[in-house]
VOLOTI-841529 format. One record per residue (C-alpha): x, y, z; residue in one letter. Coordinates in steps of 0.001 Angstrom, whole numbers, padded with zeros to 6 digits, always signed. Each point is the difference from the previous one (the first is absolute). Last residue first. Layout:
<recs>
XYZA
...
</recs>
This chain:
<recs>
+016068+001101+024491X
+001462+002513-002848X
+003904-000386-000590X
-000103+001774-002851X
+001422-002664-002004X
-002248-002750+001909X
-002622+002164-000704X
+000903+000393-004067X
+000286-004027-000049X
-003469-000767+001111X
-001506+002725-002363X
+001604-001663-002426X
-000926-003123+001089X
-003435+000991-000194X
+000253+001862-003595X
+000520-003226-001212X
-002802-000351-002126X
-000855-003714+001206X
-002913+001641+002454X
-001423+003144-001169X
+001771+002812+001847X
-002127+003371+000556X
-000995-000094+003532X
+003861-001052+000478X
+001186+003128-002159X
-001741+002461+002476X
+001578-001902+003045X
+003530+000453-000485X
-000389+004179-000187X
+000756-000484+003952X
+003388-001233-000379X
+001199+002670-002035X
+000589+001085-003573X
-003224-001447-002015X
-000450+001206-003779X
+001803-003049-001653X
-002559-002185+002568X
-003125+002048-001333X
+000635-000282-003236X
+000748-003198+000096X
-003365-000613+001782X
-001670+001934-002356X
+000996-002342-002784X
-001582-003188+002256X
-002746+001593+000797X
-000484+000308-003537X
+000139-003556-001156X
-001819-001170+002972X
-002802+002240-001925X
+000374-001690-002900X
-000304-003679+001316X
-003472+001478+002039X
-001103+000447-003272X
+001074-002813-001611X
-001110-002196+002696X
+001723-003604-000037X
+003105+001293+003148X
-002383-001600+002613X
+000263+000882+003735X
+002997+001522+000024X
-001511+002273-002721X
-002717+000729+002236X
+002362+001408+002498X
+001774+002069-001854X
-002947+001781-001621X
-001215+000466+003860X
+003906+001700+000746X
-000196+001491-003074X
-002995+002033+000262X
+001374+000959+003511X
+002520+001606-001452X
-001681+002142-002931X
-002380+001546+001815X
-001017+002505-002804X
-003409-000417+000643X
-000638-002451-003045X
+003135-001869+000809X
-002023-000837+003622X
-003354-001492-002059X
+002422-001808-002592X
+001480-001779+003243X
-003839-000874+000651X
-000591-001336-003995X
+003784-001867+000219X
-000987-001806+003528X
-002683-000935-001255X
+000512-001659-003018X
+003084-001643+001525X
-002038-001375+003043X
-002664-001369-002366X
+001867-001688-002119X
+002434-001997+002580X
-002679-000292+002740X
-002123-001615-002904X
+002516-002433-001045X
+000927-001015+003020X
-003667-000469+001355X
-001341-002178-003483X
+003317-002571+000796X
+003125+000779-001564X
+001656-002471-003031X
+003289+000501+000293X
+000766+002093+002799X
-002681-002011+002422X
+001160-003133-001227X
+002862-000413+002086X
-001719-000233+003231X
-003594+000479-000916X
-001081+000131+003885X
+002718+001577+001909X
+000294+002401-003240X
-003709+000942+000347X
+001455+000684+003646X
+002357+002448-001454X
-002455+001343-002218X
-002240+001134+002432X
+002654+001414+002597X
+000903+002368-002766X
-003346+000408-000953X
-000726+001122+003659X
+002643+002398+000210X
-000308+001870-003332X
-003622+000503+000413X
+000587+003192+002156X
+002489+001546-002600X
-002753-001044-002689X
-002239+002315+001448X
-002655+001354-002310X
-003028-001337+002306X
-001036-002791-002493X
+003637-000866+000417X
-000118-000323+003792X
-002815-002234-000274X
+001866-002404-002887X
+002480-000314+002659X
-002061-000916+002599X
-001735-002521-002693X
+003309-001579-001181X
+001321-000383+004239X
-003483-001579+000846X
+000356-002454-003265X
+003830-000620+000983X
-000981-000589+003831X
-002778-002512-000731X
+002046-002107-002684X
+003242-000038+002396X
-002540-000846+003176X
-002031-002652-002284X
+003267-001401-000943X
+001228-000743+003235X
-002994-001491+001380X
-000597-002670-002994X
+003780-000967+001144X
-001459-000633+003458X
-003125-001931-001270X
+001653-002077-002580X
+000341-003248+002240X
-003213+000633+001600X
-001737-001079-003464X
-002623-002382+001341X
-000510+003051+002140X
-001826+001839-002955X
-000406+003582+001640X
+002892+000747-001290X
-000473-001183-003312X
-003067+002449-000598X
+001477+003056+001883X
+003225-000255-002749X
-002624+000038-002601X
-001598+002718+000969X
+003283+002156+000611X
+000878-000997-003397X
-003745+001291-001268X
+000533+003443+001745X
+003645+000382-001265X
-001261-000034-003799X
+002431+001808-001543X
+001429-002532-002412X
+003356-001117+002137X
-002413-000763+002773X
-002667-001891-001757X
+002661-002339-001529X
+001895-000250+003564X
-003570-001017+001690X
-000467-002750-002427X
+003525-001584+000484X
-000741-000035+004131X
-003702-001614-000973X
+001982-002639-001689X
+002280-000994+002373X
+003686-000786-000525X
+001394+003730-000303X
+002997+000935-001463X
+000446-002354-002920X
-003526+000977-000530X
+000178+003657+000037X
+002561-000490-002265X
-001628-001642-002394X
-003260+002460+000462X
+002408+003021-000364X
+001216-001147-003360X
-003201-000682-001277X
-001109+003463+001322X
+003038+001436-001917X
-001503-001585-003708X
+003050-001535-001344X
+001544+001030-003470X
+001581-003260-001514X
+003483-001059-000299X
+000715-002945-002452X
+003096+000327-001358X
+000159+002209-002773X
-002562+001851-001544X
+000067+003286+000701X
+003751-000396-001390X
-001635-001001-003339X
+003257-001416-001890X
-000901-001636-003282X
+001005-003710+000207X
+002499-001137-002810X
-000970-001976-003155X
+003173-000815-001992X
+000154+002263-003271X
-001999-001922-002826X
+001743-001753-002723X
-002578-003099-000065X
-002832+003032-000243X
-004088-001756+000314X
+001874-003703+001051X
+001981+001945+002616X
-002043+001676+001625X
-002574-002675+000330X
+002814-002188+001524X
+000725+002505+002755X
-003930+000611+000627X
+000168-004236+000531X
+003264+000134+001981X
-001789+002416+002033X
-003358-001868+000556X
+002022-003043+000714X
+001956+002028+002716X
+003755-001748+000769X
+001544+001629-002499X
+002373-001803-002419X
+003911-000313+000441X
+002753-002029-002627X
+003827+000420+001991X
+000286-004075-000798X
-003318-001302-001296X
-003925+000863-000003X
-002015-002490-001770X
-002695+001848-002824X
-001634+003374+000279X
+000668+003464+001351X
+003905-000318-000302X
+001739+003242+001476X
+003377-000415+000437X
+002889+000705+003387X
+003291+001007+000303X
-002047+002963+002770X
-003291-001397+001254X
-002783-000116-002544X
-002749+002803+000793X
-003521+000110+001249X
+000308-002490+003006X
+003715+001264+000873X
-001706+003275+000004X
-001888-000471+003281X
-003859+000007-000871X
-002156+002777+001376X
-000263+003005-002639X
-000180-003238-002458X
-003391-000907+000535X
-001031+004247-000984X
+001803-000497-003636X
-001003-003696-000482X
-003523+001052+000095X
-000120+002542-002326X
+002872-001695-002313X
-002795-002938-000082X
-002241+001826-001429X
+001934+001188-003185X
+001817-002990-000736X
-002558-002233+000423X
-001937+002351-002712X
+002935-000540-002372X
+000552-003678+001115X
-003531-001465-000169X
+001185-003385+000503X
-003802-000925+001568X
+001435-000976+003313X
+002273+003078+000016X
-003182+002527-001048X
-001735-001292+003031X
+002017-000181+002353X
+001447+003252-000756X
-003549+001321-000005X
-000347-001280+003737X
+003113+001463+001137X
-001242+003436-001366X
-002868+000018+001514X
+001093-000468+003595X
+003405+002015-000767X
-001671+002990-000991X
-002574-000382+003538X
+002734-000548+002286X
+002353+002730-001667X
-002415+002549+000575X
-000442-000851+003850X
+004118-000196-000179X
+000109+003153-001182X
-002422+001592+001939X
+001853-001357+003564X
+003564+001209-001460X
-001255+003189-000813X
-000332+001278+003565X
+003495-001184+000242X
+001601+001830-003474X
-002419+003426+001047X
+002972+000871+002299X
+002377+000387-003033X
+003688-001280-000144X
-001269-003388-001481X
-001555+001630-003242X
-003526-000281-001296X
-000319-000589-003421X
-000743-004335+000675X
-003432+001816+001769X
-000878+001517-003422X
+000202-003340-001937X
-001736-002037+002629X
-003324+002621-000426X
+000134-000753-003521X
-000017-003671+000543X
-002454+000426+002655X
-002815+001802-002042X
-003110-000239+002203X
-000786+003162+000254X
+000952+000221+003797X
+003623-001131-001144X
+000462+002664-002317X
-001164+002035+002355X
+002467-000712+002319X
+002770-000367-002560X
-000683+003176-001153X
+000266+001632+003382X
+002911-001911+000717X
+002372+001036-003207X
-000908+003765+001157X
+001093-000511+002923X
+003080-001613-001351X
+000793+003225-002092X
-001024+002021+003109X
+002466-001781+002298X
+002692+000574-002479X
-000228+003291-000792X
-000469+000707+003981X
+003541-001776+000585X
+002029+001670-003023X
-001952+003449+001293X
+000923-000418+003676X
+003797-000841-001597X
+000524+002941-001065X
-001822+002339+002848X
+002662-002024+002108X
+002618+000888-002406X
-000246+003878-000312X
+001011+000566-003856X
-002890+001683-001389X
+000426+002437+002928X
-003239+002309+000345X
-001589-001755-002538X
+000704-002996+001424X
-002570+000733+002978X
-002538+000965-002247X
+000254-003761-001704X
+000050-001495+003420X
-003583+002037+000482X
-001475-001270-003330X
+001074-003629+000250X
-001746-000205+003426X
-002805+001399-001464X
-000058-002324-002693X
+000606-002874+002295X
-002573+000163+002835X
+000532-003015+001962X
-002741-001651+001189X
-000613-000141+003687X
+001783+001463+003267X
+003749-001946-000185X
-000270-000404-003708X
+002432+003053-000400X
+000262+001529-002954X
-001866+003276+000832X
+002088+000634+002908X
+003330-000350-001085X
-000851+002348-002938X
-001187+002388+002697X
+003088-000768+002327X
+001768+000832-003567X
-001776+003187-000524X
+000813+001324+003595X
+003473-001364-000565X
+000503+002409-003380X
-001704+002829+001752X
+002935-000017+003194X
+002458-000713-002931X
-001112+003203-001674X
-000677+002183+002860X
+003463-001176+001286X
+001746+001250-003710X
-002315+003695+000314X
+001357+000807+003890X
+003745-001434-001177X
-000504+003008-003454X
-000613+002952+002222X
+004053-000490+000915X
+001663-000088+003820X
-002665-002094+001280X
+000499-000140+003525X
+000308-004156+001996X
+004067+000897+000204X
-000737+003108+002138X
-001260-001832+002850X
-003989+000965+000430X
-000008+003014+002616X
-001402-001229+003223X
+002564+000045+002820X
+002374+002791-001023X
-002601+001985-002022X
-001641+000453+003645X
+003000+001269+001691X
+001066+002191-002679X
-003767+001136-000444X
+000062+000941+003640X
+003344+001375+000306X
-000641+002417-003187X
-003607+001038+001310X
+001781+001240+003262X
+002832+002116-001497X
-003084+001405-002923X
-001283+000949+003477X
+002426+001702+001490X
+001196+001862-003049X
-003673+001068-000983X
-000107+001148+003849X
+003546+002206-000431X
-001117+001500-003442X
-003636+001227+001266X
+002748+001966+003091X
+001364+001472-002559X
-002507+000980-002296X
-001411+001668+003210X
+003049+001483+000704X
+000338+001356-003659X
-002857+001057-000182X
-001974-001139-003184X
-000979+002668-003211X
-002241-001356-002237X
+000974-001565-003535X
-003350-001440-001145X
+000027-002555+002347X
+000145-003132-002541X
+003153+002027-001672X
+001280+000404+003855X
-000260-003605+000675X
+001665-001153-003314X
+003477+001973+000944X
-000154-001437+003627X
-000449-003126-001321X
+003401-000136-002570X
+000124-001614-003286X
+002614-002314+000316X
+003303+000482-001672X
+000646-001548-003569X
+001500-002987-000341X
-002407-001922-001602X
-000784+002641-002932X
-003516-000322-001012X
-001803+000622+003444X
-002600-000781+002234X
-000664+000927+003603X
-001130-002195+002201X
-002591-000318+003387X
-000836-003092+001610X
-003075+000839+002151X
-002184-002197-002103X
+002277+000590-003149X
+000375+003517-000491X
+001927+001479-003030X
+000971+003395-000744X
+000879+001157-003444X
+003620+001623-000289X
+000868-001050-003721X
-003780-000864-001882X
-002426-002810+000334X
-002279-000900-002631X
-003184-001355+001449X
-001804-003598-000679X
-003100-000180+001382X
-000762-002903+002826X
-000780+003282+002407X
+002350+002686+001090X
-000652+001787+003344X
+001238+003482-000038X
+003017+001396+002486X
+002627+000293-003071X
-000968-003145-000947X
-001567-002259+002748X
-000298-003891-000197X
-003048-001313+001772X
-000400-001656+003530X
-001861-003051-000652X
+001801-000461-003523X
-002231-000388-003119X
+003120-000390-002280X
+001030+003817-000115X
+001445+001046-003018X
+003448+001477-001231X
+001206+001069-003362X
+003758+000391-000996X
+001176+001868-003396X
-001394-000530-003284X
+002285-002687-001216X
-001520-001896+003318X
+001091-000917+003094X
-003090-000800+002531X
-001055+000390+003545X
-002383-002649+001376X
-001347+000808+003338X
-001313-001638+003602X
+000626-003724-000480X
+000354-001201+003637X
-001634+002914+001033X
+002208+002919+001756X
-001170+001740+003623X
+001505-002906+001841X
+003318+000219-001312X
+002950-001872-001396X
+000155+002130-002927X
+001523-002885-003422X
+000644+001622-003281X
-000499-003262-002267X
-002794-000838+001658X
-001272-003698-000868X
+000663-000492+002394X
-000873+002208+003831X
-000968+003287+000921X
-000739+001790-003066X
+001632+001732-002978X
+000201-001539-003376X
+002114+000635-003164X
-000693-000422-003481X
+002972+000852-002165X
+002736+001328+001538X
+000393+002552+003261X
+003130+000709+002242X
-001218-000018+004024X
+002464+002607+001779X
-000033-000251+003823X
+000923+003564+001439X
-003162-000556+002536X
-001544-003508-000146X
+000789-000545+003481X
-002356+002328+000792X
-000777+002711-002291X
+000639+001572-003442X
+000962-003066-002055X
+001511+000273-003492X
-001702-000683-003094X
+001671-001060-003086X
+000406+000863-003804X
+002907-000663-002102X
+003498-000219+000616X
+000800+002585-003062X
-001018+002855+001566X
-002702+002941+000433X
+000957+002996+001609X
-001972+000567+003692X
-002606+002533-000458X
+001235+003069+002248X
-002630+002319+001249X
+003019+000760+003111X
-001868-002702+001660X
-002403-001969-002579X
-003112+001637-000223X
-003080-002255+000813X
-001545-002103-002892X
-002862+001167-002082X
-003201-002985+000352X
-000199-001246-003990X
-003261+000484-001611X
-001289-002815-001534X
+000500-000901-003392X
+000618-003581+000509X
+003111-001819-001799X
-001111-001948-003171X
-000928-003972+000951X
-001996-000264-003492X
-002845+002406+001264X
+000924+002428+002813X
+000431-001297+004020X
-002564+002234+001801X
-000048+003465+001195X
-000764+000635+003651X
-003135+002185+000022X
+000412+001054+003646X
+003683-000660+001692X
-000527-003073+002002X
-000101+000943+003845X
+001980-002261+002113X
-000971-001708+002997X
+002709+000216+002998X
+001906-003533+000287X
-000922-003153+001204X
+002360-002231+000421X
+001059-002522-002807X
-000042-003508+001635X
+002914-001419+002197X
+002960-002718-000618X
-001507-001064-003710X
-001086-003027-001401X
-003494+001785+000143X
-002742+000647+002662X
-003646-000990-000603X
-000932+000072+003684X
+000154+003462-000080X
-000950+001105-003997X
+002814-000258-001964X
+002229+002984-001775X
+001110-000836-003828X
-002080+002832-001818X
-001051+001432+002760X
-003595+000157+001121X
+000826-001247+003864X
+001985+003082+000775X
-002763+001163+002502X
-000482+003575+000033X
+001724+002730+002332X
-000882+003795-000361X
+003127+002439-000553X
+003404-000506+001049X
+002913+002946+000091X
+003516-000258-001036X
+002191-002622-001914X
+002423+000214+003112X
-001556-002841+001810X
-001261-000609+003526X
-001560-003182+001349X
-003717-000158+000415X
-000584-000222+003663X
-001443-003314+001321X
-003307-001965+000442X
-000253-003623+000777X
-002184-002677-002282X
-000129-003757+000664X
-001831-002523-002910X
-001410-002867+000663X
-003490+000720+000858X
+000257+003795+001097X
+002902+000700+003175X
+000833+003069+000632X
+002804+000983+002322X
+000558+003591+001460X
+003478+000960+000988X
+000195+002475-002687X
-003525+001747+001152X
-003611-000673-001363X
-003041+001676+000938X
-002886-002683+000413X
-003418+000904-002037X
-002603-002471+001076X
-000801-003248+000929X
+003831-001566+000582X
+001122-003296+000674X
+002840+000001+002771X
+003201-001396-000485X
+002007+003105-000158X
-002924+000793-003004X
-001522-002449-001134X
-002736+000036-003361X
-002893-002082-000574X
-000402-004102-001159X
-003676+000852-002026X
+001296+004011-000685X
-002761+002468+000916X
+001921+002970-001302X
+003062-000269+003030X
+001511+003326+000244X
+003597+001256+000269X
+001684+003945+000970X
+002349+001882-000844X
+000793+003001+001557X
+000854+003712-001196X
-003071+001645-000149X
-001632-003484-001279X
+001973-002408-002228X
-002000-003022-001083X
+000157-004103+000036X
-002938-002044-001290X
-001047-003317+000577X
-001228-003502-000670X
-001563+000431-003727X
-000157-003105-001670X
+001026-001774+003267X
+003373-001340+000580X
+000152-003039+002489X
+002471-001644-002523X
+002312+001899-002934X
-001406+002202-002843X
+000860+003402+001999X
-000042+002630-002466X
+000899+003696+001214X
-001981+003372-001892X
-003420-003109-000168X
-001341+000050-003573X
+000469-003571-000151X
-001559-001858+002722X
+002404-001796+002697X
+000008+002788+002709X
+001448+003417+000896X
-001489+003385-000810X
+002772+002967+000333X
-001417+003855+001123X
+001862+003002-000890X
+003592-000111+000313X
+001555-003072+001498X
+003232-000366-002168X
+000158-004198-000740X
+003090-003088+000893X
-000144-003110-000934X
+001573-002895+002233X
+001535-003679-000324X
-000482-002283+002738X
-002469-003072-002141X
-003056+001253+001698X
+000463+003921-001309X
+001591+002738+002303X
-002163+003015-000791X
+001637+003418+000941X
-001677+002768-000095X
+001871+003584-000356X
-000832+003129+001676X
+000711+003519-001581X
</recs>
């Protein structure tokens, strides 16, 4: 039976039976799945016909080559034959030989549990090969209520040689191997246990035919069930496919993994079960010549010879080092938890960041508080929640304040702003409100001091003046509210030796006040208001762009066109910059007017290109023109354009992340798994503000330590690198691993 070979863009290769006919192309529902460029939804079809095989173009937009020519009909296909469709090359060889006996009809392993469409591929060296299609047994029972153990009827097991059940012992069950390099190997059983291709396998087959997590056997007090896990190839018992039911297994049952084949058994050191002894109880028991058996002996020989040297060779360069296996079901649940518990974090990241709007602090809160209840203890999670109860608290204390402030109430509003602390980000944006509300208490309240001091009101003086005296004070050194140290306070009369009085009339009157209403009073002492202090104000950013476009630029019109710049409005700068260069009274200004109407001109051509690309869903296009866009913007802002970005940086920021997280979602959503990370990737380098795109850098990043732990040879270097976020440090791993392997 002939085998087709499909080398994918990135070097690695898949591997299907041709039986029948095979559709290629991007569309699901195709046997082979091609999701890379110059793919049509349905490009082609390969089929076997009296003994040949042979390709056809269906009408494909880029069509299919054969040796270099493109084809228009049916083309037989030999060994040496190369075909070329879109990215993709496809050559034809034999299927190799195995001892697990005949093949039947070839599908595509694409519905597996863990297998990838092509173009999809996993951390893994190769994809699961297609494998013969197995026939479910009819009326499969399912799993009973309350997790019982299916009543479905149990496939009978072949005869042990000599009808000898091996005696049960006290090392506990196992399987042992049958074939390959897996023959006389002895695989002891406990608790949950795993087969498959790669981690989290417990029971690691290094071979094509096996999924990555093929089937789950269990220990139980009842005995040992096993289930298949949606595998591409199915798990056999006793020659019938199982499906994700549980099944009791029993001394001497057959096993076949993919081609894998193993017997179990209850006492580990019993003797394998042997295959000639099963073949004649699946063959009823006929009589075989003994030449003929003979000679049947001599070409399984050969050939299990042959399959052994291959898989040696092949294990040698891509089996995973042995360190990187989990030796105990419990490692695959621990990294499942720790992988969850920094998906929830980047999540909790994510929703408290101010980087792309308004924090959202109760659903931040809510997703750190998940995370710690998967390790109470874990201190990043910890201190997440310290940080996001603090930030809502003061949120909270701004809101009011704001409308406190908008309802006239300023005292009020003063009182909630004093609540906020230093360490949150709200303290600055506070600052400005504070300061507004202090302005208007202090206005009134300086006037009823007045007021009530002239008249020698003292209990109302008292009152109103401690409103204004407590915001005055927030600026005054203390030596001007306090007596220096061996020093009195005397509020009236001559001062003499180590006497002191404050230097503010109003003060020394408030003092005085104080002191006639309570002569044993406590010494006044100025509240602290941190939001207060010094006198710091909030500045409006196009105030702060307007001084320094001034210090930059001596001519008005030049000042103008900056302002209209940094707010979007490139057409009016450009204006502007025509209008004083055509005014030769100001020839002087002409060749710097120049330069910035070329760095204003080629950032609002770069933005709209850009912006063009995205409207066509592809941000991997725009990536080169915003990047030259905001490098010129940075010609232009200098070192404002971090701090307080022009209309075209922010927008190429935004935009690009959005984008680039709803087309990597587009590849994730056909299983194409790499090269949804490698546009995820690169809108996060853009702008790290998105929380969606901020999760999904977040998983990249797991599967690219996956990916690297799962890597053995020089050419498994480059699966990890689509996956690497930048800062994870799965780069320099990577880096380090080639230099140990000597890779160029």
């Amino acid at each position: 039976m002939a085998t087709l070979v499909v080398r994918l863009p990135d070097g690695t290769e898949n591997e299907y039976a041709i039986t029948g006919e095979l559709k290629l192309g991007r569309q699901q529902g195709c046997d082979i799945l091609l999701t890379e460029g110059g793919v049509s939804r349905t490009h082609a079809r390969v089929f076997e016909e009296g003994g040949t095989v042979f390709i056809d173009d269906v009408g494909s937009a880029n069509g299919t080559f054969v040796d270099g020519k493109r084809i228009m009909e049916p083309t037989a296909l030999t060994p040496q034959s190369e075909v070329l469709l879109g990215d993709y090359t496809l050559t034809l060889k034999a299927a190799p030989v195995r001892g697990s006996g005949a093949r039947r009809a070839a599908k595509s392993a694409a519905g597996g549990d863990d297998a990838m469409p092509v173009g999809g591929e996993g951390p893994g060296p190769r994809a699961t090969r297609a494998m013969p299609s197995i026939k479910k047994a009819p009326g499969g029972a399912k799993g009973a209520a309350g997790g019982e153990l299916a009543k479905r009827p149990r496939p009978a097991r072949p005869s042990a040689a000599g009808g000898a059940r091996p005696a049960p012992a006290a090392s506990g069950p196992s399987l042992r191997g049958m074939v390959g390099p897996w023959a006389g190997q002895t695989y002891p059983l406990k608790g949950k246990v795993i087969v498959g291709r790669q981690p989290p396998a417990a029971i690691m087959l290094d071979d094509d035919s096996v999924s990555r997590r093929h089937a789950e056997l269990e220990v139980t007090s009842a005995g040992v069930t096993v289930k298949d896990l949606g595998s591409a190839n199915g798990t056999l018992l006793n020659g019938e496919a199982l499906d994700q039911t549980p099944v009791q297994l029993e001394p001497g049952d057959l096993l076949q993994f993919g081609v894998v084949e193993m017997s179990f058994e209850e006492d580990a050191s019993a003797a394998p079960v042997r295959r000639g002894a099963g073949a004649a109880a699946r063959g009823g028991g006929e009589d075989i010549d003994p030449a003929e058996k003979r000679k049947k002996l001599i070409m399984v020989a050969a050939a299990l010879v042959g399959v052994l040297l291959m898989v040696g060779m092949v294990s040698s360069i891509v089996s995973p080092p042995a360190a990187d296996v989990p030796t105990a079901p419990g490692i695959a649940s621990q990294a499942d938890q720790a992988q969850k518990i920094q998906e929830l974090l980047s999540e909790c990241r994510s929703y408290a960041s101010s980087e792309l709007g308004a924090p959202n602090w109760d659903k931040a809160n809510e997703v750190c508080t998940q995370a710690l209840d998967l390790d109470p203890i874990h201190p990043e999670a910890n201190t997440l929640i310290r940080r996001i109860k603090l930030e809502k608290e003061s949120f909270d204390y701004y809101s009011q304040g704001e409308r406190l402030l908008q309802r006239l109430k300023p005292e009020e509003a003063l009182e909630s702003f004093r609540k906020i602390q230093k360490e949150s980000e709200y303290f600055r944006r506070a600052r400005a409100k504070a300061r507004e509300a202090a302005d208007a208490v202090t206005k009134r309240a300086q006037e009823d001091c007045k007021l009530y001091l002239r008249d020698s009101q003292w209990s109302a003086a008292v009152s109103r003046c401690g409103v204004y005296m407590a915001v005055w004070c927030q600026s005054v050194p203390r030596d001007d509210l306090q007596p220096p140290l061996g020093f009195t306070l005397k509020l009236e009369g001559r001062l003499r030796r180590n006497e002191w009085r404050p230097k503010d009339a109003m003060f020394v009157k408030f003092l005085i006040a104080r002191q006639k209403m309570d002569p044993n009073a406590a010494p006044w002492v100025c509240p602290v208001a941190e939001v207060l202090a010094g006198d710091e104000r909030a500045v409006d950013p196009r105030t702060i762009i307007a001084e320094a476009a001034k210090k930059r630029y001596p001519n008005k019109l030049m000042q103008a066109a900056l302002l209209d710049y940094w707010g979007g409005r490139g057409s009016e700068a450009l204006a502007t910059m025509q209008k004083l260069r055509a005014n030769y009274e100001a020839a002087q200004y002409h060749a710097q007017a120049d330069e910035l109407m070329k760095i204003m001109s080629t950032v609002d051509q770069l933005f709209k290109a850009g912006q063009s690309y995205l409207a066509a869903e592809d941000p991997e296009k725009a990536a080169e023109p915003f990047r030259e866009a905001l490098a010129t913007d940075k010609m232009l802002m200098q070192e404002l354009a971090e701090s307080k970005p022009s209309f075209y940086r922010r927008n190429i920021l935004q935009d690009f992340a959005e984008k680039s997280y709803q087309r990597g979602k587009h590849w994730a959503d056909r299983e194409d798994r790499r090269r949804a990370c490698r546009v995820w990737k690169l809108g996060f380098s853009f702008y790290a503000g998105n929380p969606n795109l901020n999760k999904a850098a977040a998983f990249c990043s797991t599967r690219a330590l996956e990916a690297f732990r799962a890597a053995s040879s020089c050419n498994d270097m480059a699966i990890p690198l689509d996956y690497a976020v930048k800062g994870d440090g799965v780069e320099e791993m990577v880096v380090a691993k080639k230099a140990e392997l000597g890779c160029k």
